[in-house]
N, C-alpha and C positions, 0 to 999 in steps of 0.2 A: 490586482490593483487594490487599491483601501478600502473602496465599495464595497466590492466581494469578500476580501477579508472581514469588514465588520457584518454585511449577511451572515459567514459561517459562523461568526462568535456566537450572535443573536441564535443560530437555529441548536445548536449543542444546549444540551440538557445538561443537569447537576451530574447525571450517571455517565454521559459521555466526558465530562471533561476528569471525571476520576480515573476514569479506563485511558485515557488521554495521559493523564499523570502517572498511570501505572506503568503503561506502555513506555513514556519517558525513562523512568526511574529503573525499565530491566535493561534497556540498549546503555543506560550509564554503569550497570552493574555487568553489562559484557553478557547478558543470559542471550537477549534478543539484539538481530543485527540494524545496526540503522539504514534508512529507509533509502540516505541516498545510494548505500552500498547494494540494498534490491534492485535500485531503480538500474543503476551500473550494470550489474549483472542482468539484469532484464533486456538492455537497450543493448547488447552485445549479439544477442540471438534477437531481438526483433525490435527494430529501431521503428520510429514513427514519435507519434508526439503523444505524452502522457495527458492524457485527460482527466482521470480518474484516478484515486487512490484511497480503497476503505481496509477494513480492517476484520477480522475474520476470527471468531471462535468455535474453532468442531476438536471435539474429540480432548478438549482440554488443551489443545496446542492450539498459536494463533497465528494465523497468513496475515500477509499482506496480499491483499485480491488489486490489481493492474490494468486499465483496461486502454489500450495503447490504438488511435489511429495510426496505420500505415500510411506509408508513400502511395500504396494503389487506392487506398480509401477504404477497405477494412476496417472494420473494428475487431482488436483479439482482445480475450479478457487471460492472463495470466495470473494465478494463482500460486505463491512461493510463500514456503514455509518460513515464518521471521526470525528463529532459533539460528534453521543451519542454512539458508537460503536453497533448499531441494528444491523444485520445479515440480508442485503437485499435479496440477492440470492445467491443459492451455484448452481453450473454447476458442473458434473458428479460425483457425490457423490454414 
């Protein structure tokens, strides 16, 4: 809702909204995959409702980190690399 949207603007710092812009500007140049295309691929192996969604830098590569309640009431958190969407690690599956 608009509420929450204007919270997140407010809590983003100068640094996040350039990593924000950067991240933009490689899914427009085709390097990194857009997020709804993870999220597809995500919701295919483990459906439930998205809660979460931050962003991840190891190793010089960046994920998109997921963290998906289930139907049974689970929380998994899924970890997919943003380049080639690979399935790095799933936590409580």
């Amino acid at each position: 809702d608009d509420e929450h949207q204007k919270h997140i603007s407010i809590a983003r710092s100068d640094d996040d909204a350039n990593e924000y812009d950067q991240i933009r500007d490689s899914v427009k140049a085709g390097k990194l995959l857009p997020l709804a295309a993870i999220k597809a691929r995500v919701a295919g192996r483990w459906p439930g409702e998205i809660v979460d969604v931050s962003i991840s830098h190891e190793h010089e590569a960046i994920s998109y980190e997921l963290r998906i309640l289930g139907a049974n009431g689970r929380m998994i958190e899924v970890e997919v690399n943003a380049a080639n969407g690979v399935i790095l690690e799933v936590e409580n599956d």
